[in-house]
C-alpha positions in Angstrom: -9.7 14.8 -3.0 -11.4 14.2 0.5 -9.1 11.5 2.2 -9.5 10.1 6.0 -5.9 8.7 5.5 -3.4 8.8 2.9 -1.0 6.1 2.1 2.3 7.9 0.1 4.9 6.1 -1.3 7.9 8.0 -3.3 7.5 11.0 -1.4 9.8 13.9 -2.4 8.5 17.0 -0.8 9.4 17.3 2.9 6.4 19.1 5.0 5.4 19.7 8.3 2.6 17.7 8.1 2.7 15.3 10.9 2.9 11.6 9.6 4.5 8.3 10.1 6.6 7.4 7.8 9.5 4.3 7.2 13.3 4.7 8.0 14.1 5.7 4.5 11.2 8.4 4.4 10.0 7.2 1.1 6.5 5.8 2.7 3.9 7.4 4.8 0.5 7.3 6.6 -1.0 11.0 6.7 -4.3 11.0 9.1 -5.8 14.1 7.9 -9.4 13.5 9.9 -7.7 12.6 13.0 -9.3 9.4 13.6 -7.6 7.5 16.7 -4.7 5.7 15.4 -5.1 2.5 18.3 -1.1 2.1 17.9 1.8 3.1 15.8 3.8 0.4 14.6 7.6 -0.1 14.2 8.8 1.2 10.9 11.3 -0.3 8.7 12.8 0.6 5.5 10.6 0.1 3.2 7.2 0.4 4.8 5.3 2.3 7.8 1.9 0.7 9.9 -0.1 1.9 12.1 -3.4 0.4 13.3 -6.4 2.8 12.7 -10.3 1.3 13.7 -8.7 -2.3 14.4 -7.0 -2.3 10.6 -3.6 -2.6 10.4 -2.4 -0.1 7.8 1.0 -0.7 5.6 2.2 2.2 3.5 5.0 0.5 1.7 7.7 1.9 -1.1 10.7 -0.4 -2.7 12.9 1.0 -5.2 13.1 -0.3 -8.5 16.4 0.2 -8.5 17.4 -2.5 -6.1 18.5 -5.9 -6.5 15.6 -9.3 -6.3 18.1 -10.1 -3.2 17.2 -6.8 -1.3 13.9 -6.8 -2.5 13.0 -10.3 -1.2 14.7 -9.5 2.2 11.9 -6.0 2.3 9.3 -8.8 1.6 10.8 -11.2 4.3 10.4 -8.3 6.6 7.1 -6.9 5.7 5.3 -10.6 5.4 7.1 -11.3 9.1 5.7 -7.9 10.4 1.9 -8.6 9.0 2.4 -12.0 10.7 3.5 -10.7 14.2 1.3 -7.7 14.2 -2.0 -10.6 13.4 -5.4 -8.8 12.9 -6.7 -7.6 9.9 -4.5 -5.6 7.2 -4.1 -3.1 4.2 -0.8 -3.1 2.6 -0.7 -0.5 -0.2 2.3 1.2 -2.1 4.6 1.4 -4.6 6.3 -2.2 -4.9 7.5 -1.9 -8.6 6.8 -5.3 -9.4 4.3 -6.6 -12.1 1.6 -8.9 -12.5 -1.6 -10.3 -14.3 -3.1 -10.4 -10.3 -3.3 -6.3 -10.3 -3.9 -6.0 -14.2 -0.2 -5.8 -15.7 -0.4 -7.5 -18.9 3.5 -9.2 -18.3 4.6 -10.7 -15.0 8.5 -10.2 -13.6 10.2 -11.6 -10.4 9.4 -9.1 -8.7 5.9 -9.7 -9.3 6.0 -13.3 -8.9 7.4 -13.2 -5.1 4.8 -10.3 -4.4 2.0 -12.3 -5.1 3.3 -15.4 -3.3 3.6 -13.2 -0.2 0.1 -12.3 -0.8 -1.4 -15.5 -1.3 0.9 -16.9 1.8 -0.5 -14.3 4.5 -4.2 -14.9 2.8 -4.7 -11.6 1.2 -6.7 -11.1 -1.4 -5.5 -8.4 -4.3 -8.1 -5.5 -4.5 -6.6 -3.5 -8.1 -9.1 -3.9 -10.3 -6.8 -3.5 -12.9 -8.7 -1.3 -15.5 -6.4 1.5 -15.3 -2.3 1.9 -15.1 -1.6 2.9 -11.7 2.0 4.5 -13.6 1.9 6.8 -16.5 5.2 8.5 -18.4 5.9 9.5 -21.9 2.7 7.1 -23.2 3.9 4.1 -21.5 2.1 3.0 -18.5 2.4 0.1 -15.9 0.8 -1.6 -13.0 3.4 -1.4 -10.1 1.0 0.5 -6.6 -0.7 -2.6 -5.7 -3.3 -2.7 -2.7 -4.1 -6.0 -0.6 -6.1 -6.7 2.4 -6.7 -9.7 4.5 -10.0 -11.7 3.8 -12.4 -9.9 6.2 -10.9 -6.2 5.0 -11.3 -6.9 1.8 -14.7 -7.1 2.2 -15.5 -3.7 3.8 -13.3 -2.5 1.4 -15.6 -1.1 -1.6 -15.1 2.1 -4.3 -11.4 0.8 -4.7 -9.8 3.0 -8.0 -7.7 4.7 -10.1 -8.3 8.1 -10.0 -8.3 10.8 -13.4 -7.1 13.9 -11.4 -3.5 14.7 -11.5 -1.7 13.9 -9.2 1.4 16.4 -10.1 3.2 12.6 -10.1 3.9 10.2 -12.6 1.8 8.1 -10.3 -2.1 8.3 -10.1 -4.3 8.6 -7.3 -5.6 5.0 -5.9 -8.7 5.3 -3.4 -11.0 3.5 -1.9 -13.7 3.2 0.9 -13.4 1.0 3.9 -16.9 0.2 5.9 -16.3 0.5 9.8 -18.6 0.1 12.7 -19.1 2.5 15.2 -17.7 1.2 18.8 -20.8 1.8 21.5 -17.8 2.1 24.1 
């Protein structure tokens, strides 16, 4: 799987890959082509940026296991971070929450303050929701969500859930992003 940049969220294996990754080392931004990453933002638990042909670039993770409590504060701090960061933005990761937005067929809490945070900050859900983006012992669910700001959204084409395993009980999510070439 050719990849410019991969997003990882729930990473086990430690490597010596160099990457960015959040506090808690559960999310990651690997930049295999090398492409000039324009600044590297602060991490937090919960979620990584950096900001990679004028896109800012969220690799986030949130464990299921925590409380709505903690889980609203890592939203709090991620929706405060898109805000003082400004410019356009991809967030992408495992949020473990569900809803009709990114094709899960029930909604939960967790889902419900996701997509208000989305809808606050403008962002516009690109799952296309045609395939589970979780799979384990035939049951399947809708928890790696990917949003983008307005004008990212649309350079943002190809977005989907891969077939190829993925040696994880979460599948591969790609997608194409339509830059322009600086003259400078």
């Amino acid at each position: 799987m050719p990849a410019d940049i991969l997003l990882v969220s729930e990473q086990y294996k430690k490597d010596s890959r160099p990457k960015l990754e959040d506090t808690s080392k559960r999310a990651a931004i690997i930049n295999f082509s090398g492409l000039a990453v324009d600044k590297e933002g602060q991490t937090e638990d919960g979620f990584v940026w950096a900001k990679i042909k004028n896109i800012n670039i969220y690799s986030c993770y949130w464990s299921p296991n925590s409380t709505i409590g903690e889980y609203n504060d890592f939203l709090d701090r991620l929706q405060n971070s898109i805000r003082r960061v400004g410019g356009e933005a991809i967030i992408a990761g495992d949020f473990n929450a569900k809803h009709a937005a990114w094709g899960s067929p029930i909604n939960d809490t967790r889902g419900e303050k996701l997509i208000e945070m989305i809808y606050s900050l403008n962002m516009i859900v690109c799952n296309e929701g045609q395939r589970p983006t979780f799979e384990r012992d035939g049951s399947s669910s809708y928890i790696d969500i990917t949003a983008a700001t307005e004008l990212t959204a649309t350079k943002m084409n190809n977005w989907k859930v891969l077939s190829e395993n993925s040696l994880s009980l979460h599948n591969y999510i790609a997608f194409n992003i339509a830059t322009t070439k600086s003259n400078a």
